[in-house]
C-alpha positions as CSV (number, residue, x, y, z in Angstrom):
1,X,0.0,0.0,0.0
2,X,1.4,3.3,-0.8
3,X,0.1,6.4,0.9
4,X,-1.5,9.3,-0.7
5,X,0.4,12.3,-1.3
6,X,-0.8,15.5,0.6
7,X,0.9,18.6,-2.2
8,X,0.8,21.2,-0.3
9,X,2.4,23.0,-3.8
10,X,-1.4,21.7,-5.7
11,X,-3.5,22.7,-2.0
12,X,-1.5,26.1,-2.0
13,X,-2.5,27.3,-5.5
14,X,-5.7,26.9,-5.5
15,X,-6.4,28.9,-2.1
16,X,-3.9,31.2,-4.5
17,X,-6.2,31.7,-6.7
18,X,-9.1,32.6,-4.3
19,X,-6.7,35.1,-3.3
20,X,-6.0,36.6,-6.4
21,X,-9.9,37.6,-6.7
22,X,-9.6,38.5,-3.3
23,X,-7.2,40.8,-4.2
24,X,-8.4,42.6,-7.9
25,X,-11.6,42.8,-5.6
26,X,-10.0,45.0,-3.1
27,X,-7.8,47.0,-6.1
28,X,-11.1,48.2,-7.3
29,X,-11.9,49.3,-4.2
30,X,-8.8,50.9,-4.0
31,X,-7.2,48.9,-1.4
32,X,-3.5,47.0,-2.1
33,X,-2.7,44.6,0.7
34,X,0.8,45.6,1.5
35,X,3.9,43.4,3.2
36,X,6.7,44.6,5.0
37,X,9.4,41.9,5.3
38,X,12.8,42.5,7.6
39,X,15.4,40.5,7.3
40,X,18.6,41.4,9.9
41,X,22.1,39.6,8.2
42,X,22.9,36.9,6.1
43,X,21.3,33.5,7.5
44,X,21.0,31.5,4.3
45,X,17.6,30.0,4.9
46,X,16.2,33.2,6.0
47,X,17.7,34.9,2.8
48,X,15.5,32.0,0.5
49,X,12.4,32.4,2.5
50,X,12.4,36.4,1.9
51,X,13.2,35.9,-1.9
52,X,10.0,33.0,-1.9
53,X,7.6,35.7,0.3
54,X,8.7,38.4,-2.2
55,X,7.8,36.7,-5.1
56,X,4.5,35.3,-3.9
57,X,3.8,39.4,-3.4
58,X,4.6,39.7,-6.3
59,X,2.6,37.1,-8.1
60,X,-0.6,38.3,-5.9
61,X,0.0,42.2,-6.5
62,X,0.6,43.0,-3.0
63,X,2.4,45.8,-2.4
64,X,5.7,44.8,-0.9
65,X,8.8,46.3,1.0
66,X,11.7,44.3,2.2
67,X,13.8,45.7,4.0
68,X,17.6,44.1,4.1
69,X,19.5,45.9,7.2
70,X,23.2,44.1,8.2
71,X,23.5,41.9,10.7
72,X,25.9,45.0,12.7
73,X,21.9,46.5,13.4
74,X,21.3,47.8,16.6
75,X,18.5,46.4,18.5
76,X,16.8,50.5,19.2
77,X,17.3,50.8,14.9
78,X,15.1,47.7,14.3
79,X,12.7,49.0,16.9
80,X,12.5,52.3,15.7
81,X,12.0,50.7,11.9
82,X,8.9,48.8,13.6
83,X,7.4,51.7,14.4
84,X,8.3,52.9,11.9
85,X,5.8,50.4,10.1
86,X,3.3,50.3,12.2
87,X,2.3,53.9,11.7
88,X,2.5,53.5,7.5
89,X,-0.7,53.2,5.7
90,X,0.3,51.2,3.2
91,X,1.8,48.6,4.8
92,X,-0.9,45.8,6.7
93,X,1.3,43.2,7.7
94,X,4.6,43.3,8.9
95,X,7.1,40.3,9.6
96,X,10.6,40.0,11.0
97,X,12.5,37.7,9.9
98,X,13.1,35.2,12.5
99,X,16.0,33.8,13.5
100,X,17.6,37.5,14.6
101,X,21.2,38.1,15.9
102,X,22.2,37.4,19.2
103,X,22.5,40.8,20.1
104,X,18.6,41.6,19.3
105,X,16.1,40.3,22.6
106,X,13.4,38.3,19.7
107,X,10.9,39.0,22.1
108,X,10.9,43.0,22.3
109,X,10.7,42.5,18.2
110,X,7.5,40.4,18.1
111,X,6.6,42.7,21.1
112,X,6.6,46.1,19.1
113,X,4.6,45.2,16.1
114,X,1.2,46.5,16.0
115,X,-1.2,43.3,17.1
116,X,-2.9,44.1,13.9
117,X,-0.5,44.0,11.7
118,X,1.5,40.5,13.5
119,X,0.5,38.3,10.4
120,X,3.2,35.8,12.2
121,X,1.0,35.7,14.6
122,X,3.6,35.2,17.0
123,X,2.4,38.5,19.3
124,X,1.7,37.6,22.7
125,X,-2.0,39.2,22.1
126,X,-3.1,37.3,19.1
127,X,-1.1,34.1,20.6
128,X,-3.7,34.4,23.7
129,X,-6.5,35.1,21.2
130,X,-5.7,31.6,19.7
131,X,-5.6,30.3,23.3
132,X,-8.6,31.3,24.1
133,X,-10.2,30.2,21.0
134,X,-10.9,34.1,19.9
135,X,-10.8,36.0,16.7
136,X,-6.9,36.3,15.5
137,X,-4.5,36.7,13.1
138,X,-3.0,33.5,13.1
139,X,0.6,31.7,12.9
140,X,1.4,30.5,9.2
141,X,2.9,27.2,9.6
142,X,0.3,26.0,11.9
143,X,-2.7,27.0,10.1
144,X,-1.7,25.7,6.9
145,X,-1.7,22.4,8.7
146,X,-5.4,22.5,9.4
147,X,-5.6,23.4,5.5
148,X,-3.6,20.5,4.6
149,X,-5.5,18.0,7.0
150,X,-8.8,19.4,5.9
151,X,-8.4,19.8,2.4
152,X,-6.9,16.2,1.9
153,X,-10.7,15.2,2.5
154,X,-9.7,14.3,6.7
155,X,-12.5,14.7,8.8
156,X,-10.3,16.1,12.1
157,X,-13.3,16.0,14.8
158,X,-13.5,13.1,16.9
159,X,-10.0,11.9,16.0
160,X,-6.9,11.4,18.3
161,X,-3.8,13.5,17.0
162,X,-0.9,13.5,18.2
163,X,2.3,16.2,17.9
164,X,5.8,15.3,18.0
165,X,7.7,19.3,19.1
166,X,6.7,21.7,21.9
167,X,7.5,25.1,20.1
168,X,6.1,28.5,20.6
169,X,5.8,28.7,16.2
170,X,4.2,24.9,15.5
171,X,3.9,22.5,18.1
172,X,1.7,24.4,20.9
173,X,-0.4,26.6,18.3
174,X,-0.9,23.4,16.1
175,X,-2.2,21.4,19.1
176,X,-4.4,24.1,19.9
177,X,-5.9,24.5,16.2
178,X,-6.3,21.0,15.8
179,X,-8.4,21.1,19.4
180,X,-10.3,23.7,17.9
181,X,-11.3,21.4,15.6
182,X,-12.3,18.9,18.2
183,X,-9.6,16.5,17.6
184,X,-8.4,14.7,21.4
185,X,-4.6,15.8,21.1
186,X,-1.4,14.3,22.7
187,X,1.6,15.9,23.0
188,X,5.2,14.3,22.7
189,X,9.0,16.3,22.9
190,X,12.4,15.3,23.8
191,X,11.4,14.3,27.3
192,X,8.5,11.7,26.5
193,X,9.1,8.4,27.4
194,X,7.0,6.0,26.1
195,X,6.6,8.2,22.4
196,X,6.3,5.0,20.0
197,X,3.4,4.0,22.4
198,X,1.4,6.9,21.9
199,X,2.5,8.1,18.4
200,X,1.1,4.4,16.8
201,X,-2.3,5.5,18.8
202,X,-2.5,8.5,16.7
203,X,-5.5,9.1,13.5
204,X,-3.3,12.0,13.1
205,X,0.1,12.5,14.0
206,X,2.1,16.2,13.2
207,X,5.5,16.1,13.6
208,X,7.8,19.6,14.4
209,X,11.0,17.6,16.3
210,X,13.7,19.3,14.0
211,X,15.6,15.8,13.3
212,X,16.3,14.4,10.2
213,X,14.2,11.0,9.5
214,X,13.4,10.5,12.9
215,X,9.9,9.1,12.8
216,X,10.4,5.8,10.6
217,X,7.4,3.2,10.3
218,X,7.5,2.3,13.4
219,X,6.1,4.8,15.1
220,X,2.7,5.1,12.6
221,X,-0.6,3.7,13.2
222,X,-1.6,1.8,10.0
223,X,-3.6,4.5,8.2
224,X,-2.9,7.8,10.1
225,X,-2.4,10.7,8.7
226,X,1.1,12.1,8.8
227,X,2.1,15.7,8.3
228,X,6.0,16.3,8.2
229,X,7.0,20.1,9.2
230,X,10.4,19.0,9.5
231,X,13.1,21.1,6.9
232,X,16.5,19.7,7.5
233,X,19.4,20.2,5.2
234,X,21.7,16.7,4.9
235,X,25.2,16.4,4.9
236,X,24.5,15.7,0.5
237,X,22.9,19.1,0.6
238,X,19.3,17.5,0.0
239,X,16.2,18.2,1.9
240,X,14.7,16.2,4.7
241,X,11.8,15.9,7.0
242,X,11.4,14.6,10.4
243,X,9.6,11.9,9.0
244,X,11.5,9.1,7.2
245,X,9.4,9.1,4.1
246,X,10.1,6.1,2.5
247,X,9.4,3.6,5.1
248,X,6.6,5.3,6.4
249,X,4.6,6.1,3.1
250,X,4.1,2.4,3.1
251,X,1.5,1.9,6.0
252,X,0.6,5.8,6.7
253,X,-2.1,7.3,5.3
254,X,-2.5,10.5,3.5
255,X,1.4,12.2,3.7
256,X,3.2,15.1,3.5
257,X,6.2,15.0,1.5
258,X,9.6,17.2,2.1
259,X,10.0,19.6,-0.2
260,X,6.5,20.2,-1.0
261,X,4.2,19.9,1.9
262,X,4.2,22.4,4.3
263,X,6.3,24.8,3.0
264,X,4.2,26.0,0.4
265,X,1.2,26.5,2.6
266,X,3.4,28.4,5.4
267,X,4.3,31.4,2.7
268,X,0.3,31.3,1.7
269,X,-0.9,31.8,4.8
270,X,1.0,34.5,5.4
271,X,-0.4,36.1,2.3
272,X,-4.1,35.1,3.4
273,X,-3.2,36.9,6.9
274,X,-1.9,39.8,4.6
275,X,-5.6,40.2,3.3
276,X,-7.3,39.4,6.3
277,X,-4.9,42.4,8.2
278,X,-5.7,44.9,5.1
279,X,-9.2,44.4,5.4
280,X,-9.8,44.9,9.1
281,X,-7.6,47.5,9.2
282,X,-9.8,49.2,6.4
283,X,-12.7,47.8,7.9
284,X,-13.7,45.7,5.5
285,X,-13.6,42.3,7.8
């Protein structure tokens, strides 16, 4: 039995091109969504993500700034550059590219930016929104998981899911969307003892652990569905996911590959947040 293949490249154009309506719709009403993107230094994988966010800009005609400062940057210039953001009309969503230099506290960053305009939604407001099961703008990576789930025809209510990673950006907000959607969720990190026992219990299992390969098929349920949001770069230079493909696309249900799961979806729901910020913020929402 081989699994089917979840594209999150296919699932990501066509919301795409809901969004492109979105967006002419909003042009006629004089309205262009705009992006601010800041990227502090050279970090290699930040440096592709910004090129892939301003091309998706691009493609959806967004208006788009990017704004490339050294990694030298003071902590109080990047600050004052948020504000600086904040208070410009035609820019609805701002994000920061994260990882920053050590020098620069992450958390008076994501602090400073205007809650309406944190289409990470990684501010402590909209992450207590999502908490509480409120109204907010929210993280990328974790809602294009739902979408990925949902739109591969899985019913999520009612099942067990389980996620592998603890982290403030996927595995907390996922577990709390996928509860949203009434699925019973388990949690499993690098302190879980008996993890094999309760990952092969899983309908659903997410998995955000950061290791190369490290979920083989011997951790999956017969059947479940398995969402990698693993991006690891091997010693050959190719791509891998936390999830050990091969073997496990043999007894898993629907699956996510690596390149060309997630990663579409994250960079599309930041765009769909993008619209969703410009229209409040006009309010149009």
């Amino acid at each position: 039995m081989t699994a089917q293949l979840i594209s999150g490249k296919q699932i990501s154009e066509e919301i795409r091109k809901g969004l492109r309506k979105e967006v002419e719709q909003l042009l006629s009403q004089g309205l262009t969504p705009g992006l601010a993107v800041v990227l502090v230094g050279e970090d290699p994988a930040s440096q592709v993500y910004v090129r892939n966010k301003e091309k998706a800009c691009q493609d959806l005609g967004f208006y788009s700034e990017v704004h490339r400062l050294p990694a030298s940057t003071s902590e109080e210039d990047l600050l004052a550059l948020v504000d600086k953001l904040n208070h410009q009309d035609s820019i609805h969503g701002i994000l920061v590219q994260l990882p920053l230099p050590q020098h620069i506290h992450e958390k008076s960053v994501i602090d400073a930016i205007s809650v309406k305009k944190d289409v990470d939604g990684f501010h402590p407001v909209n992450v207590g929104n999502l908490m509480i099961g409120d109204d907010s703008l929210l993280p990328c990576t974790p809602a294009g998981v739902i979408e990925l789930i949902k739109r591969a025809g899985v019913d999520i209510s009612g099942k067990h899911a389980v996620v592998i990673g603890r982290s403030n950006i996927v595995g907390k907000p996922v577990s709390l969307l996928l509860q949203r959607e009434n699925a019973t969720v388990t949690m499993c990190h690098s302190r879980t003892a008996n993890m094999k026992e309760l990952t092969k219990q899983a309908d659903i299992l997410v998995v955000a652990i950061g290791r190369a390969n490290f979920v083989d098929a011997s951790f999956v349920k017969p059947g479940a569905v398995v969402i990698d949001v693993g991006m690891n770069r091997l010693d050959n230079g190719k791509l891998a996911g936390d999830v050990d493909f091969e073997s496990v696309k043999e007894i898993s249900g629907p699956i996510t590959p690596v390149p060309g799961g997630v990663g579409p979806m994250t960079i599309t729901m930041l765009m769909m947040n993008t619209v969703l910020a410009a229209k409040r913020l006009k309010g149009l929402a």
